[in-house]
Each structure stands twice: as C-alpha cells, then as structure tokens.
N, C-alpha and C positions, 0 to 999 in steps of 0.2 A: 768844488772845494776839495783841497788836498788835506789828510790828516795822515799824521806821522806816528806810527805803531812801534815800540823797540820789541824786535822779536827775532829770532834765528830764524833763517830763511828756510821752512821746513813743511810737506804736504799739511800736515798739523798745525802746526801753529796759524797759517791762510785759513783751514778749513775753523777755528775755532776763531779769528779774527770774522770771519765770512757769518757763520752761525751768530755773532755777538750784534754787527750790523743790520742780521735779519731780523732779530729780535727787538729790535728798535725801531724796525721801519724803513730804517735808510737802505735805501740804495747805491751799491758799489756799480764802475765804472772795473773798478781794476784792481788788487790788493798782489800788492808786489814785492820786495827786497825792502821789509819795513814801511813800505808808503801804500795808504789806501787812500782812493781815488772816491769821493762820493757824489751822488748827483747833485742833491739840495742841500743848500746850508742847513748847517745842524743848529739843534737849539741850545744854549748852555744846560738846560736839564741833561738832554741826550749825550753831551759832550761829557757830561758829571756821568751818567747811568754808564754810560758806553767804556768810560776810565776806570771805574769801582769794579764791573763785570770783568774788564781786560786783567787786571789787578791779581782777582780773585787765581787766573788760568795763569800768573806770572807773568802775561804781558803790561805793556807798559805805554798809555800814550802821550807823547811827548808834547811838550806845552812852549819850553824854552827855546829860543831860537839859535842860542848855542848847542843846544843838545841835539836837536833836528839837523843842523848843519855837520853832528861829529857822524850825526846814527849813515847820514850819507853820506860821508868819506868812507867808513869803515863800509858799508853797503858798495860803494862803487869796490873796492879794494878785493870785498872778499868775490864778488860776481865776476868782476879780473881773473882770481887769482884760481878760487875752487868750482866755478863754475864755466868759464868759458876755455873754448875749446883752443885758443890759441891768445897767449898774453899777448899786448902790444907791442909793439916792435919800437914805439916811441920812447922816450925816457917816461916813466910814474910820472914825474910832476906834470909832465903836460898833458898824459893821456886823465888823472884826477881832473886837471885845473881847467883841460875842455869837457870832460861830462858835467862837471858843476857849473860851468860859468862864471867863475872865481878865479881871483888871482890867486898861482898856487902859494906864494910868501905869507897871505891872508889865512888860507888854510890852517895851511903848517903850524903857523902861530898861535891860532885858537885850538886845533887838536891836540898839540905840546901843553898848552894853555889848561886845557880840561880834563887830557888823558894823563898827562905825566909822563908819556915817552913821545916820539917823534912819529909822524909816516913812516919813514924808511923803517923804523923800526916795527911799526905793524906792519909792513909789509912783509920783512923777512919773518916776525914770526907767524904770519901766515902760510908764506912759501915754502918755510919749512916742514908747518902741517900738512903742505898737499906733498910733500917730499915724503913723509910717512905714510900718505894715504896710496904715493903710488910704488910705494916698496913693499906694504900690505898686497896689491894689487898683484904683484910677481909677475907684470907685464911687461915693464920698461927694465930696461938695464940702466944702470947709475949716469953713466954718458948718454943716455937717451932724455930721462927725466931733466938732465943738467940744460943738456939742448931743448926742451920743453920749457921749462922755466928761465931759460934765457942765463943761464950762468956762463960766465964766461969758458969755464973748464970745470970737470969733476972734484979736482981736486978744490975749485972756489966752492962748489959746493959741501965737500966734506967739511971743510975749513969751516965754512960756516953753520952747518949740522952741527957738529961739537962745540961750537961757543954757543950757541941756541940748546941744545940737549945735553951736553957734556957725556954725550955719546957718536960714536962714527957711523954711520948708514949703516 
C-alpha cells in the first residue's frame, strides 16, 4: 500500500515520517520524495493516528487524489531539477508525462487548476533556485551553470534571473 506524505525532501523530515510509522507498527518498504511505501494495509485508526502525529511535525498526509497527483509533479520536477545530476535532455513535458504515466495536457491542467501557475512556471522558479544554489557554490561559472541547466545561452539565463528575482546573477 502506497501513502502519500507532503513533506520537503529532507534526512529529517524521512527520519520523523520513519519514527511516526514505527510508532504504529507499520512497516515501511521505502519513504521517498513525499511517498511512503508500507507493507500491510493500514487501518483507518492508523490512517487517523498516523495524519494527527504527521500534523503535529508539520507534515501533512495526503488523502485527495488531486493533491497526491500535484505533490508528484512537483516531486518529479524538484528530483529533475535539485537533485539529479544531469537534467533530461528531452523536452519537461515528456520527461514529467513518462515518469507519471499521464498524459502531459492532463497534468498541466489539474496543476494550473490547483496551483494557480503553470509547470513551466514551477519549473523556472525552481531552476532558478538551483541557479542561486550554484552561484553560492562559487564552483561553476555562469556559462557553466547555463550549460547544466540546459539554457540556451547565459544571457537566456540572466534574462530570466531578473524576471524571477528582479535581480542579475
């Protein structure tokens, strides 16, 4: 049985999802990018105790099937963008629309739908935070990062730093 946890993907927040599961009995297979994997179905008690405990730590477990379907756009998006080591080389919508198994138009519509902005637009203001994460970094040069993130040119990426910050690199 899969259950769906909103949480930032952090040693912390697993290790107090992890602790909360233990404390009930259940057993995890896996607790990953917002989703924990459990062995046995849960009881609706444990489902109730398990949500009120999450709560308490500011996590959050999801119930709605629209909600569970955004926490995993934005989960595929941010695991893309600030955690792997190389973006896809495909266009976003198809690299989103094959890890979910969803049509991407279907996505888009229910994220725009719930979030109030677009993919494309969590994307860039994702891209942008790892644009600040690796300027902090003082490892890449601005043509380096631009080439990591797949921009076309430095300057599309400045261009777009300053409509996202209203600041230049």
């Amino acid at each position: 049985m899969k259950l769906f946890v909103k949480y930032m993907v952090s040693l912390r927040c697993k290790m107090m999802v992890k602790e909360e599961l233990k404390k009930l009995g259940l057993h995890y297979v896996r607790v990953d990018l917002g989703m924990v994997e459990i062995l046995e179905d849960i009881t609706p008690e444990q489902r109730e105790n398990l949500s009120k405990n999450l709560m308490k730590s500011g996590l959050e477990l999801l119930e709605d099937k629209k909600s569970i379907l955004i926490e995993k756009i934005k989960n595929v998006i941010i695991d893309m963008i600030h955690y792997s080591d190389e973006i896809p080389e495909v266009n976003y919508s198809e690299y989103i629309s094959e890890k979910l198994s969803y049509d991407y138009t279907y996505l888009s519509n229910i994220f725009s739908e719930v979030k109030g902005i677009t993919i494309q637009q969590y994307i860039i203001f994702h891209k942008i935070e790892r644009v600040k994460e690796l300027i902090l970094y003082d490892e890449l040069s601005l043509s380096e990062i631009a080439y990591k993130l797949h921009y076309s040119s430095p300057a599309h990426l400045s261009n777009q730093f300053k409509k996202v910050t209203g600041l230049t690199p």
